[in-house]
N, C-alpha and C positions, 0 to 999 in steps of 0.2 A: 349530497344535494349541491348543485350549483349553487356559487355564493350568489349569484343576480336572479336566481329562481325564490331566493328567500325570502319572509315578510317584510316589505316597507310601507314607509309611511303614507299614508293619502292625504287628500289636500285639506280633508277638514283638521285632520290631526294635528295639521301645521300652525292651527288657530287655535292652540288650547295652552293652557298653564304647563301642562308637561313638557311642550315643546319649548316652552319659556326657558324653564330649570334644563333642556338639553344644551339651550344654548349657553348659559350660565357653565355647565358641565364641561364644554367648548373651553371656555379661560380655562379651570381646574387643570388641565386634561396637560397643558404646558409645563407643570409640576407632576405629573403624573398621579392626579385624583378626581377620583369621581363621585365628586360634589357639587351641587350646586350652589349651598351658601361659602362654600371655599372659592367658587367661581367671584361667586357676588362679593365677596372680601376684597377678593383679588383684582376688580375692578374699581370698584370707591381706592385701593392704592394707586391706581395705575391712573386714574380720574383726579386722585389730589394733588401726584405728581407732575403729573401734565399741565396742571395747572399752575403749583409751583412754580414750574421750569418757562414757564409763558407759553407752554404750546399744547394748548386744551385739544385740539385736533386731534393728537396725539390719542386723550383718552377715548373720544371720540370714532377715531380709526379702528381703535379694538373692535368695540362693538357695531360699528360694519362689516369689519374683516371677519371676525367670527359669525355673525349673520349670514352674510354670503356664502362663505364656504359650507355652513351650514346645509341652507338652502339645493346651492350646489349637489349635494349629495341626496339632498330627497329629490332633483328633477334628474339625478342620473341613476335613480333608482337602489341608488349601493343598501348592502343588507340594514333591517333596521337596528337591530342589537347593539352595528358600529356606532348609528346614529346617537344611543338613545341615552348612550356612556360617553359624547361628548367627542367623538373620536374623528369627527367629520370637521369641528370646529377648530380644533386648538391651534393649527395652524392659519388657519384665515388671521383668527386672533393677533398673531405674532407679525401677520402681514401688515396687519391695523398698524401698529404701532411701530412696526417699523418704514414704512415708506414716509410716515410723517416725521419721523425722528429726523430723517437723511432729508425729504423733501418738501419747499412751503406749501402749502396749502391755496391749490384753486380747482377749478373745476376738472384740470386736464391732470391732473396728482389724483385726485377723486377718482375720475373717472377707472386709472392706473389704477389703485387699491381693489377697485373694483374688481376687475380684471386680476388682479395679478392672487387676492383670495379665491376668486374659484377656482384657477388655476392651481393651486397648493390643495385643491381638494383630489382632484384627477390624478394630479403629481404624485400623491400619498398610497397614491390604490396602485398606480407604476411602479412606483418602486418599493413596494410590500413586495409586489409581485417576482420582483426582481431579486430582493434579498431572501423571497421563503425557501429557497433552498438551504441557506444558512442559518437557517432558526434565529434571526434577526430582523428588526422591522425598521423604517426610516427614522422615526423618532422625529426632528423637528427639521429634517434634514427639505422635506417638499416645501416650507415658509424659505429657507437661508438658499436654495435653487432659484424660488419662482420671485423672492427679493432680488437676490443676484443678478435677473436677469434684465425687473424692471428698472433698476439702479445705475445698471451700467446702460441701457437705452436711453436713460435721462442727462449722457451726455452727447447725445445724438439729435436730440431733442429739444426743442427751444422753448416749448411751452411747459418742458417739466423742471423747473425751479431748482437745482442743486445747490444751492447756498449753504445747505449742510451737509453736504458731502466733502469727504477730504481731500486736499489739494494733493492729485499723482505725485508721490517726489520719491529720490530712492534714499533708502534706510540711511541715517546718519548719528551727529551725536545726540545724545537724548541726557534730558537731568533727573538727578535721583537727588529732589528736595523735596521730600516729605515731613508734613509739622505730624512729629512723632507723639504727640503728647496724648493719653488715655482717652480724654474724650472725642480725639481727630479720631484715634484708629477704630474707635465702636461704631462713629461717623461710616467709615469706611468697609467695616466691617458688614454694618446694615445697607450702605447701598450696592453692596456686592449681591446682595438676594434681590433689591429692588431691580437693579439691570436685568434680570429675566426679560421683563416684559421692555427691556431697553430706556426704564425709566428711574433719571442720575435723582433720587430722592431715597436719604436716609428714613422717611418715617411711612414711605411706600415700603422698605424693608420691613417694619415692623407689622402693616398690615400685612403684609407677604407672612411671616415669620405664625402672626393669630391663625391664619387664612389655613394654612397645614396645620396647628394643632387640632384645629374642630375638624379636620379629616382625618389626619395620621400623626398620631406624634413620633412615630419613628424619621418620619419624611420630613415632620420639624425639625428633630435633631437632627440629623445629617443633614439641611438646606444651611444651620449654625454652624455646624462640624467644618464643613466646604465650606463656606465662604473666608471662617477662622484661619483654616488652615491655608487655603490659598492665599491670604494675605500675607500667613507670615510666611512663606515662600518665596512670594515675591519680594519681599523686605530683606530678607536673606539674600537673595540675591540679585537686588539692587536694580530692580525693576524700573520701566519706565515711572517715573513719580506720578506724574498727572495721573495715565490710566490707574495709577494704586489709590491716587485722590476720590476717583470716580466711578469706584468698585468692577471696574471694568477684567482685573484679574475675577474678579469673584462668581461670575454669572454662569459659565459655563461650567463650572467644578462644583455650583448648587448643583447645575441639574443634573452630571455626574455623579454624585453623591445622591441623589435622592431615588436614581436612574438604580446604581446598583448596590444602594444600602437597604432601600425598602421597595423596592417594586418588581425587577427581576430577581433577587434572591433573598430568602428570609434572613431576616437579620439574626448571627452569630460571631462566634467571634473569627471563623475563617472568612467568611461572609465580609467581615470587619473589617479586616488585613485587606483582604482585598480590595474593597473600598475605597479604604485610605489612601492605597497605590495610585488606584486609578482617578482620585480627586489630584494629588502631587502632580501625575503626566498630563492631567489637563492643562495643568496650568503652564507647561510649558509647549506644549500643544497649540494654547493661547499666544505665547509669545510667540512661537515662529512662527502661525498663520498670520500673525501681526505685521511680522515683517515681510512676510512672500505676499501681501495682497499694500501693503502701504504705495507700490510703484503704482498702481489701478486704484487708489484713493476708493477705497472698496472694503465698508468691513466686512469682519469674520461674521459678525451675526452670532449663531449657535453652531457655528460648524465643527468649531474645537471641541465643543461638549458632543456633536455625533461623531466623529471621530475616533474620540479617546472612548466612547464608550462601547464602539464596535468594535476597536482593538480588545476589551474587556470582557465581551461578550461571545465573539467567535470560537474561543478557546472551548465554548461549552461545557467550562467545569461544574460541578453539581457540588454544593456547600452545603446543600441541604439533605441529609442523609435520607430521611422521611419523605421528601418529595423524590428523589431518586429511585426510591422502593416505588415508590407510586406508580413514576413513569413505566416503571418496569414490568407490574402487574399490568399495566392496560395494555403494553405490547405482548403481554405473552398471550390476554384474552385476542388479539387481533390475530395473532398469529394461528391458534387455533380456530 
């Protein structure tokens, strides 16, 4: 059956509690769960950090960004199954929060978010489309495209506020003064999960951190695992300081690690190894998209975490001996 022949949503549906928990499901879905009260978690962190940090917008922009792209997808009819698991939303979500991270807050930034969420819904269905030949999907790849595009317009643009965007300059010398002391680096360690959602607050890590256990505790452990280890990586080797201040190593190597410790492969111990690897190359992943995009004052976003995780994924190794068996009984009934 054609995917666009499939059942979707109608308008009354759109007015109901279920649609509520879809969109809720929308946040999760950027961790890779499908939950609603993980969504809801996941928002009160991203809501107190924003406020924290003085820029309420911030949490605010989620829940339009996720709304919209949302939406997005039941006026373009996409199947509803995607919808209904959140799959429409996560990146709008990630749009929220990042066009206010980088840009202030007025009517023509708004307007932008707007636009630039349904646009990461479309984007999403493109390049699914583009990668299903490699049994690979975009991941959060349609948000860090359809940001990238409205980010770099806003300096073309006079009514879009770049006061948080970073100043073009080309790679130079950088300090590696970190206060080393236990309670700085658990600091650092918990804003490494908070930066998912681009938001510098250690106790948004911790809802982050509650927010996966009431979904998956596997996805908890490895969001801790990553963010650990990519700390101590960068500390190793003597990373830029600030971004290890501001968990900025750590965000992409969560969603690597949660990417391929619990959601494309069951967790074991090859499973494990692998994992591990592929949290380590994120993080450097991280640093060189840091530096090839620092002359364009232009961050990475979550690009190092799709990156590193399609180099991961391509190889299409099978860790899971019972899902392999699996795969292989349904091909042999197709074949016959």
């Amino acid at each position: 059956m054609d995917a666009y022949t499939q059942d979707k949503y109608t308008a009354k549906e759109v007015f109901t509690f279920d649609f509520v928990k879809t969109v809720f499901k929308g946040i999760a879905q950027v961790m890779f769960q499908n939950n609603a009260l993980t969504g809801l978690l996941f928002l009160a962190g991203i809501i107190w950090g924003s406020f924290e940090e003085g820029q309420p917008h911030v949490g605010w922009g989620c829940i339009c960004g996720v709304v919209v792209s949302t939406l997005t997808g039941v006026l373009l009819g996409l199947p509803k199954k995607d919808g209904e698991i959140g799959l429409w939303g996560f990146n709008g979500a990630l749009v929220g929060c990042g066009i206010f991270t980088f840009l202030g807050s007025n009517f023509y930034s708004w307007a932008a978010l707007i636009l630039c969420a349904a646009m990461s819904t479309w984007v999403r269905v493109g390049f699914n489309n583009l990668l299903a030949p490699y049994k690979i999907n975009s991941l959060t790849f349609p948000f860090v495209f359809s940001t990238w595009i409205f980010l770099l317009a806003a300096r073309a643009m006079k009514e879009l506020d770049v006061e948080h965007l970073a100043t073009p300059l080309l790679p130079g010398y950088f300090d590696f003064d970190v206060n080393m002391s236990f309670g700085s680096l658990v600091i650092y360690w918990l804003k490494g999960i908070g930066q998912v959602f681009l938001v510098n607050s250690w106790i948004t890590g911790i809802f982050f951190i509650v927010a996966l256990f009431v979904s998956n505790r596997y996805s908890a452990m490895w969001a801790m695992i990553a963010s650990a280890l990519s700390l101590l990586i960068a500390i190793i080797f003597r990373a830029v300081g600030l971004d290890i201040e501001n968990g900025l190593f750590g965000f992409s190597p969560v969603l690597t690690g949660i990417a391929l410790g619990s959601t494309f492969y069951t967790t074991n111990l090859k499973s494990s190894i692998w994992c591990v690897v592929g949290i380590v190359i994120t993080v450097f992943v991280q640093a060189a998209m840091d530096i090839l995009f620092t002359p364009f004052g232009l961050p990475t976003l979550t690009a190092p975490f799709c990156i590193a995780t399609w180099l991961f994924l391509l190889p299409l190794f099978k860790w899971n001996k019972e899902k392999s068996e699996k795969e292989k009984a349904d091909k042999e009934k197709e074949d016959n």
